[in-house]
DSSP file (Angstrom, degrees, kcal/mol; ACC not computed):
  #  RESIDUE AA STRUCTURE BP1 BP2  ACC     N-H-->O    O-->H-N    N-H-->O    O-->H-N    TCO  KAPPA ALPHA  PHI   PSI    X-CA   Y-CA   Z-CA
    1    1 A X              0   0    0      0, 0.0     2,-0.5     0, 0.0    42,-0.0   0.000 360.0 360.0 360.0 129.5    0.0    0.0    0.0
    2    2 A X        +     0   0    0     40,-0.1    42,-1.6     2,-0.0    43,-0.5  -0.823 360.0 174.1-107.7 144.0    1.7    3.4   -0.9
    3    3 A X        -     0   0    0     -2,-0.5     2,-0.4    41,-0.2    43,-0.2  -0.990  17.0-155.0-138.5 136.5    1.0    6.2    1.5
    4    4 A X  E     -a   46   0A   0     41,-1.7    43,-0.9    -2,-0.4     2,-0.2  -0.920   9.1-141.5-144.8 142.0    2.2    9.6    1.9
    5    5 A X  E     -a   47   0A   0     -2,-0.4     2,-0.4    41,-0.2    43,-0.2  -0.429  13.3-165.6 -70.9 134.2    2.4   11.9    4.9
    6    6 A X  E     -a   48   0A   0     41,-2.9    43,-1.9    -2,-0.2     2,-0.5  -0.999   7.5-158.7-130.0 124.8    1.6   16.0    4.5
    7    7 A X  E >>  -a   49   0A   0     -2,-0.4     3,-0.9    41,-0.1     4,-0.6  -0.940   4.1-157.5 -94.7 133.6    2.7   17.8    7.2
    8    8 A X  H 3> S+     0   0    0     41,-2.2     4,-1.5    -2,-0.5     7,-0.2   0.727  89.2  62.0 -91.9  -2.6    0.4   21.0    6.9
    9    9 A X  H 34 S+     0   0    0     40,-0.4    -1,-0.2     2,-0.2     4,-0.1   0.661  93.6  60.2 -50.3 -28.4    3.2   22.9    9.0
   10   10 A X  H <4 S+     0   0    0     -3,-0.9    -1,-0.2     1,-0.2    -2,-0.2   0.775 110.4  35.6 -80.9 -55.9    5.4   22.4    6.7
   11   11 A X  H  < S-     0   0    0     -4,-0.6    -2,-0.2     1,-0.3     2,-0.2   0.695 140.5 -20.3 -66.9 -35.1    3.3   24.4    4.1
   12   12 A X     <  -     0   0    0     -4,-1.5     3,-0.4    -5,-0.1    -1,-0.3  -0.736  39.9-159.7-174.0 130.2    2.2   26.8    6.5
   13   13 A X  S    S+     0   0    0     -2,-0.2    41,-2.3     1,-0.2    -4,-0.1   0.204 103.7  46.1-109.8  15.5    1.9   27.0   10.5
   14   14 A X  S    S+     0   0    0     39,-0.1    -1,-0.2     2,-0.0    12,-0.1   0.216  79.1 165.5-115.5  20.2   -0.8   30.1    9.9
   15   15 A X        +     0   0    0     -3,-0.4    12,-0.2    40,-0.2     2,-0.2   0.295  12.4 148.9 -58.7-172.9   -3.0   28.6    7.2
   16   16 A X        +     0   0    0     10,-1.5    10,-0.4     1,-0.3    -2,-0.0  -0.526  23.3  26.9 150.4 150.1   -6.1   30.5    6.9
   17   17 A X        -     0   0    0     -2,-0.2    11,-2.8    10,-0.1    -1,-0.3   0.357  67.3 -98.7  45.6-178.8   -9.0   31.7    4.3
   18   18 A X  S    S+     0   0    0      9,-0.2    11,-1.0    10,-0.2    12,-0.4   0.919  89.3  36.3 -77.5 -66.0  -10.2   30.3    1.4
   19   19 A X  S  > S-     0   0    0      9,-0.1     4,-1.1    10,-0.1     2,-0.3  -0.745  79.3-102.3-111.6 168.1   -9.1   31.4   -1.5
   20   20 A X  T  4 S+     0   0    0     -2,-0.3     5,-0.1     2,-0.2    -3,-0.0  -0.983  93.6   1.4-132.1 155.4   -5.2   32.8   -2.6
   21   21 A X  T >4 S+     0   0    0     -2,-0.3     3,-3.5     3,-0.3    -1,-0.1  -0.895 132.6  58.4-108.7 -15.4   -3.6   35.3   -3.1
   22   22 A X  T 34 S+     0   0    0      1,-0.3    -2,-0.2     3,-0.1     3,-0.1   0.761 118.0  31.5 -31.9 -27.4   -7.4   37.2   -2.0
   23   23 A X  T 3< S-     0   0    0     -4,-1.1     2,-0.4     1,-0.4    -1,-0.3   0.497 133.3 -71.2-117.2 -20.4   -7.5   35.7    1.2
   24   24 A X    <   -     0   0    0     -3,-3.5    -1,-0.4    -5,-0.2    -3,-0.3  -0.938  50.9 -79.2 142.7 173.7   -3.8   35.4    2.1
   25   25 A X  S    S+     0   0    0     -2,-0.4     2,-0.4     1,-0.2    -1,-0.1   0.668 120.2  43.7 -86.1 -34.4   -0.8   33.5    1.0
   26   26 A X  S    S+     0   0    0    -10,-0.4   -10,-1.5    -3,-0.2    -1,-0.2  -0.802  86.8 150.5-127.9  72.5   -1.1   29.8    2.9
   27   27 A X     >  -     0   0    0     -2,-0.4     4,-1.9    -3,-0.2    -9,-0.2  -0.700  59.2-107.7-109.5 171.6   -5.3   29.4    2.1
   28   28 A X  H  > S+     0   0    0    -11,-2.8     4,-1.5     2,-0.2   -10,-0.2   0.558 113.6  63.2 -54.1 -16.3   -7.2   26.3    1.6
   29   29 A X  H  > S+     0   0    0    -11,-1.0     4,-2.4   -12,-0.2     5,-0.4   0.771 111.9  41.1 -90.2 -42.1   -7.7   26.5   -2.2
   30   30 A X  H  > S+     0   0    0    -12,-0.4     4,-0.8     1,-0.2    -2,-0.2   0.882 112.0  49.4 -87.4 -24.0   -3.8   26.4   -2.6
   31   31 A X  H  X S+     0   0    0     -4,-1.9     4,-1.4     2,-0.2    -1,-0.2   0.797 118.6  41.2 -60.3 -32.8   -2.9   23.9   -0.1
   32   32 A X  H  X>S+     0   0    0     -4,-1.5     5,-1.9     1,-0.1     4,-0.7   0.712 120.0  44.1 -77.4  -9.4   -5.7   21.4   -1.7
   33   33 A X  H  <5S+     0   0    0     -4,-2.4     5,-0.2     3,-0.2    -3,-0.2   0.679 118.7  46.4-103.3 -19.3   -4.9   22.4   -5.4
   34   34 A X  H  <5S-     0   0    0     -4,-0.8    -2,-0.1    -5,-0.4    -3,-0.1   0.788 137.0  -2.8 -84.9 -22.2   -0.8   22.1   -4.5
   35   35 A X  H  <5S+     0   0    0     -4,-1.4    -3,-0.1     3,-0.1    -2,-0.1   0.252 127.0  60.1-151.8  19.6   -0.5   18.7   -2.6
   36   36 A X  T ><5S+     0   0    0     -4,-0.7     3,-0.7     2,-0.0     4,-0.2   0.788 110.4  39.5-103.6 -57.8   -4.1   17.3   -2.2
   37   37 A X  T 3 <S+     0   0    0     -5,-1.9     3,-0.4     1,-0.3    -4,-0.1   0.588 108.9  56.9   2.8 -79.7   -4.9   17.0   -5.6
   38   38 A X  T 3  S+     0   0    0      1,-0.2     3,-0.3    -5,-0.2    -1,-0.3   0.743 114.2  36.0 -37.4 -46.9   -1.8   15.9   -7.0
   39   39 A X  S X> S+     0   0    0     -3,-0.7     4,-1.2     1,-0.2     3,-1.0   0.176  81.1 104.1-101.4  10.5   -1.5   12.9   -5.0
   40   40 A X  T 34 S+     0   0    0     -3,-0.4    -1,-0.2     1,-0.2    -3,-0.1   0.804  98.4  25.8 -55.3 -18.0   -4.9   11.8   -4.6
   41   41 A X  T 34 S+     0   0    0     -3,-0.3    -1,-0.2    -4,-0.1    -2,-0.1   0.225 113.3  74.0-127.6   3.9   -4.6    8.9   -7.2
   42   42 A X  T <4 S+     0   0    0     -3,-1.0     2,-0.3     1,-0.1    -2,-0.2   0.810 103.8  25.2 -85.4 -31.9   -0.9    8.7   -6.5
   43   43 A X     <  -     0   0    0     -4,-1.2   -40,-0.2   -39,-0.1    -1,-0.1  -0.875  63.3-141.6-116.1 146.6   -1.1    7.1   -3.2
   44   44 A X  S    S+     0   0    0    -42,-1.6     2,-0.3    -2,-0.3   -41,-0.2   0.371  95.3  39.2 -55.6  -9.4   -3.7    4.8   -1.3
   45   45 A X        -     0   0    0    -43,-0.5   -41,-1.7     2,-0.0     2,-0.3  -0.866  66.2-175.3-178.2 126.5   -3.3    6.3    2.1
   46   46 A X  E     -ab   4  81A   0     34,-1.4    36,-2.5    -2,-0.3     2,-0.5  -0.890  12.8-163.1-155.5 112.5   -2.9   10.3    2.4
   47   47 A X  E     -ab   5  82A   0    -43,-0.9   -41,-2.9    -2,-0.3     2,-1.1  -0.900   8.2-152.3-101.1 111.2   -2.2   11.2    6.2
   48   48 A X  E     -ab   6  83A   0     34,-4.0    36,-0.5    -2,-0.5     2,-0.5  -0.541   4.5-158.1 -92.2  75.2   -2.7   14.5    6.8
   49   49 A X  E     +ab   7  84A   0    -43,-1.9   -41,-2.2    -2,-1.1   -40,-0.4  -0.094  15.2 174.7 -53.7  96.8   -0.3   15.6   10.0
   50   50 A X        +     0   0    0     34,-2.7     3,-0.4    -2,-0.5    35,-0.2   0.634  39.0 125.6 -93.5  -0.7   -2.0   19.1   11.7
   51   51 A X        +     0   0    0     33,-0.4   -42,-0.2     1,-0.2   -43,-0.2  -0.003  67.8  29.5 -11.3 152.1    0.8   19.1   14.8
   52   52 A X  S    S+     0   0    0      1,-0.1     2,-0.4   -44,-0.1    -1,-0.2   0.473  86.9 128.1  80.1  25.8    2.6   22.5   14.9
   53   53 A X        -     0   0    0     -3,-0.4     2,-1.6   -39,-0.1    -1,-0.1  -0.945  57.4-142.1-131.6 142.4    0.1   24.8   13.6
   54   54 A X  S    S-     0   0    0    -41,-2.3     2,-0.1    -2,-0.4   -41,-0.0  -0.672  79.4 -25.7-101.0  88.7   -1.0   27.8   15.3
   55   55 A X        -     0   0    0     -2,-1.6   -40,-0.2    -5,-0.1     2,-0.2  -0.175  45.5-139.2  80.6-176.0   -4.6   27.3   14.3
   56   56 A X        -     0   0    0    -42,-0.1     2,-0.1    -2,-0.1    -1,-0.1  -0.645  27.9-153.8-178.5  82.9   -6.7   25.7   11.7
   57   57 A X     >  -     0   0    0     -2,-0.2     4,-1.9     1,-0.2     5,-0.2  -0.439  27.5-116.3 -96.8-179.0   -9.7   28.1   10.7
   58   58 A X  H  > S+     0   0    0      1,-0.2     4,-2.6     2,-0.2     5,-0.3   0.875 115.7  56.1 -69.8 -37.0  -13.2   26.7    9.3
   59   59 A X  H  > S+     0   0    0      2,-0.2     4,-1.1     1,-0.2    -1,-0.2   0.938 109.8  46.0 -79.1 -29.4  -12.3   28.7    5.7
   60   60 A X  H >> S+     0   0    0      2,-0.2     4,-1.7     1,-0.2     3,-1.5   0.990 122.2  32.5 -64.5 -66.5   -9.0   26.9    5.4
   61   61 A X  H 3X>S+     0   0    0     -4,-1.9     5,-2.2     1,-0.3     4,-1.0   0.847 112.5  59.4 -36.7 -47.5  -10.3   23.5    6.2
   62   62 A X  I 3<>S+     0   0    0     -4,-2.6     5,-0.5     1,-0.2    -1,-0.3   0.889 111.4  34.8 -70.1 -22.0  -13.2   23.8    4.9
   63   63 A X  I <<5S+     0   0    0     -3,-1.5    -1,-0.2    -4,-1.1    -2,-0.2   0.553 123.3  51.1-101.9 -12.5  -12.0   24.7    0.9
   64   64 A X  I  X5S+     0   0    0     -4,-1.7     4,-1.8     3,-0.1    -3,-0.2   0.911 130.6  12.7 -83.6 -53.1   -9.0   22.2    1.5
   65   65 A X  I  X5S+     0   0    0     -4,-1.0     4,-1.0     2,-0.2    -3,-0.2   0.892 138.5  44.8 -73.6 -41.2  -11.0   19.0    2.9
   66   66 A X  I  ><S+     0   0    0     -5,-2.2     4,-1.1     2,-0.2    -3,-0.3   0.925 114.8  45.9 -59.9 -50.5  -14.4   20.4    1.8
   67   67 A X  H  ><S+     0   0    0     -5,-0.5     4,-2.9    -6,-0.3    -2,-0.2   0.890 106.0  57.2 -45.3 -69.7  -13.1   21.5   -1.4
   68   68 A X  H  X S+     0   0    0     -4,-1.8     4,-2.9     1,-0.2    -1,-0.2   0.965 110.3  54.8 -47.7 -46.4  -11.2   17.8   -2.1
   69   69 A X  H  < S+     0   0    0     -4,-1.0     5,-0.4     2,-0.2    -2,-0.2   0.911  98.8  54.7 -60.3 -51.8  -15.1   16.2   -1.5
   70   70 A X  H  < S+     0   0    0     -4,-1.1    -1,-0.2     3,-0.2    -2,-0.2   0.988 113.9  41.6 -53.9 -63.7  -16.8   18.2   -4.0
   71   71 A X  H  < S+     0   0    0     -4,-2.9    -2,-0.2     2,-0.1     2,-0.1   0.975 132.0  16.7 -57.4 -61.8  -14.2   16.9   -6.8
   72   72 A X  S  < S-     0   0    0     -4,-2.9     2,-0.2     1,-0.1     3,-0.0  -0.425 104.3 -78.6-100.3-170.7  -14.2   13.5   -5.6
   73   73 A X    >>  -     0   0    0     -2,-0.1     3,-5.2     1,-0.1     4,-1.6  -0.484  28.4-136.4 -55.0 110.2  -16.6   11.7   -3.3
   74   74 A X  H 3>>S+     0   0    0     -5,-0.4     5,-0.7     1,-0.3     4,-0.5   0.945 119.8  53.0 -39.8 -44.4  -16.6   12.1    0.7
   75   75 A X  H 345S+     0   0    0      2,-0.2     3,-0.4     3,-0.2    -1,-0.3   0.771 110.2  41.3 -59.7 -21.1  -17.0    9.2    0.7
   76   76 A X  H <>5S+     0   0    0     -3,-5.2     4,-1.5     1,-0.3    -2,-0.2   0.970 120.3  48.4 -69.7 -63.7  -13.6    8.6   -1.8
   77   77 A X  H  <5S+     0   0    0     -4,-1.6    -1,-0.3     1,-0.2     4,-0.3   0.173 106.7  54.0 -64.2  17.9  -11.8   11.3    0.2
   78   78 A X  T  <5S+     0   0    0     -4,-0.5    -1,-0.2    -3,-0.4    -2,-0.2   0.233 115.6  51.7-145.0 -35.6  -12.8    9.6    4.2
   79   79 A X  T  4<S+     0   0    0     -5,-0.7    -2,-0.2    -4,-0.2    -3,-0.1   0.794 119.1  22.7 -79.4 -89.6  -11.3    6.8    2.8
   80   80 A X  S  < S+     0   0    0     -4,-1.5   -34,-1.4   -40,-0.1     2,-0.3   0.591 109.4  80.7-135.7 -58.0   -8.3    7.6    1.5
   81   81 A X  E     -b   46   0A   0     -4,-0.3     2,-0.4   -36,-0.2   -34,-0.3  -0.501  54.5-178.5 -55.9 110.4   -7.7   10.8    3.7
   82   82 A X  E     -b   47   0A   0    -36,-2.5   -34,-4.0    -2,-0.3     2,-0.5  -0.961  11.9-149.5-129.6 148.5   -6.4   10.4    7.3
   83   83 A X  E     -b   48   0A   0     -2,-0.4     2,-0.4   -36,-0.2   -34,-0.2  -0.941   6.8-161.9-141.3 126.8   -5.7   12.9    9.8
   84   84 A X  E     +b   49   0A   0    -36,-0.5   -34,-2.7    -2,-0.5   -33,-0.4  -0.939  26.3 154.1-112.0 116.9   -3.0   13.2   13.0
   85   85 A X        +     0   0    0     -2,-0.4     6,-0.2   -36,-0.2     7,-0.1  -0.542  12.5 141.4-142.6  83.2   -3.8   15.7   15.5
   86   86 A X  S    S+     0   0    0      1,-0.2     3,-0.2     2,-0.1    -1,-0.1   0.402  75.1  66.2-116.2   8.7   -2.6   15.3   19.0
   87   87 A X  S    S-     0   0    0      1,-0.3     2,-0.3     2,-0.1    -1,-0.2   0.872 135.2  -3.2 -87.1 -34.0   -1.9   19.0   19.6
   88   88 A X        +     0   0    0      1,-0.1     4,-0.4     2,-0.0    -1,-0.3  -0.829  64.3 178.7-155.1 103.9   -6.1   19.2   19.2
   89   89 A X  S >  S+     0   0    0     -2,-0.3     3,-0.7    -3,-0.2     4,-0.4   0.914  79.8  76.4 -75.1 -38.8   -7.8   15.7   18.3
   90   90 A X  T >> S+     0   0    0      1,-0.2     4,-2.3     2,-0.1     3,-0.6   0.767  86.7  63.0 -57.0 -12.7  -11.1   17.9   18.5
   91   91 A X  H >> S+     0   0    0     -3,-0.3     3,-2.1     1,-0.2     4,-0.8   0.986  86.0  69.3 -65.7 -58.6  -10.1   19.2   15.0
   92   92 A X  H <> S+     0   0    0     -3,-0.7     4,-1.2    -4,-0.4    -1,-0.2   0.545 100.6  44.3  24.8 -69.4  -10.3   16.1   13.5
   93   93 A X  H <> S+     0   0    0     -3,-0.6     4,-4.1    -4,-0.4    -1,-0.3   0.847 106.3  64.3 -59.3 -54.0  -14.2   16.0   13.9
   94   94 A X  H <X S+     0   0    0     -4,-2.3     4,-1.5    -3,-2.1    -2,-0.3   0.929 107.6  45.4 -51.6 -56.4  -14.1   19.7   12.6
   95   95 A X  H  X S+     0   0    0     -4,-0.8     4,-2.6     2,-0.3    -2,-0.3   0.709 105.4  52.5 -57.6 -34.3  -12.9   18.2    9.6
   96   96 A X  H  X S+     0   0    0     -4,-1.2     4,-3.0    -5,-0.3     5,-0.4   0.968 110.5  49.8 -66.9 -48.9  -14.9   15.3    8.9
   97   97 A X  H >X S+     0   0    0     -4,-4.1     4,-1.3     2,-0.2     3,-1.1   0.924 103.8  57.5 -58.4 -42.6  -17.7   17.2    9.2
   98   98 A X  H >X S+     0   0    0     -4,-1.5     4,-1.8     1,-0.3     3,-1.0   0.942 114.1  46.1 -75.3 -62.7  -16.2   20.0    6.6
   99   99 A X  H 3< S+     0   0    0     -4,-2.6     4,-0.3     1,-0.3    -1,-0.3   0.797 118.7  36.5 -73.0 -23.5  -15.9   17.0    4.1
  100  100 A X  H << S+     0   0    0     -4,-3.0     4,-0.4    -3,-1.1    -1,-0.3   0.735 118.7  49.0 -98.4  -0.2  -19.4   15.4    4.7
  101  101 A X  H XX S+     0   0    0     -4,-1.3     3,-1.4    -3,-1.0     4,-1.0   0.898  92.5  85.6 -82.4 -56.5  -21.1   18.8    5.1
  102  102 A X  H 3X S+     0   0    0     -4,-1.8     4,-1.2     1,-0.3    -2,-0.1   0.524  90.1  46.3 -43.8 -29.2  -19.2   19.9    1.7
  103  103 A X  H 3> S+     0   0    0     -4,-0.3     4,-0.9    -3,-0.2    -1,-0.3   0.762 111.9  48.8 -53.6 -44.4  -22.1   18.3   -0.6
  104  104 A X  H X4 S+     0   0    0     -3,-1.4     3,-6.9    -4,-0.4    -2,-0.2   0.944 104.2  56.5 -54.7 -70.0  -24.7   19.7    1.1
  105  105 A X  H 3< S+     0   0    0     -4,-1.0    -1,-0.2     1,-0.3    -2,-0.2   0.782 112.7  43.6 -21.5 -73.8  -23.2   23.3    1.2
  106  106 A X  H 3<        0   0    0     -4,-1.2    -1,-0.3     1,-0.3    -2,-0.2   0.482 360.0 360.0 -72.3   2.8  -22.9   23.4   -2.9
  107  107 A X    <<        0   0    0     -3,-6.9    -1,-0.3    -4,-0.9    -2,-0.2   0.560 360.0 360.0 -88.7 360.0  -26.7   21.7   -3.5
């Protein structure tokens, strides 16, 4: 099984808003369209590491994980997508919900 690890610290330890450059430099649109994207069909297993970040707002999450759901399937991405949070496990949650919420939002 090939898997690969994204630390989102690594890309940014401020992400935040939705879209770039409108919203900011490190947004959700540009983290899911620079490294979610790419690899979705490259790997089986995409761990998504949130450790070391000083925050995680709803506009980021929601247009990278929400965003990834809309192209493919929650269900695709909930498979395939896995998430490490021990600095705040309650994000986690936040996130699953931003991907199964993410259909609804666009109907």
């Amino acid at each position: 099984m090939s898997e690969l690890t994204i630390k989102v610290s690594k890309f940014s330890q401020t992400p935040k808003g939705r879209y770039y450059p409108s919203d900011g430099l490190y947004t959700g649109d540009k983290f899911r369209k620079e490294y979610l994207e790419p690899n979705f069909h490259k790997y089986d297993k995409i761990i998504i590491d949130l450790d070391d970040l000083y925050g995680c707002p709803s506009s980021f999450r929601e247009e990278a994980f929400g965003g990834l759901a809309r192209i493919y399937s929650e269900n695709e991405v909930l498979n395939k997508v896995h998430f490490i949070c021990t600095d705040e496990p309650p994000l986690i949650d936040d996130i699953h919900n931003d991907i199964l919420d993410a259909n609804k939002q666009a109907s």
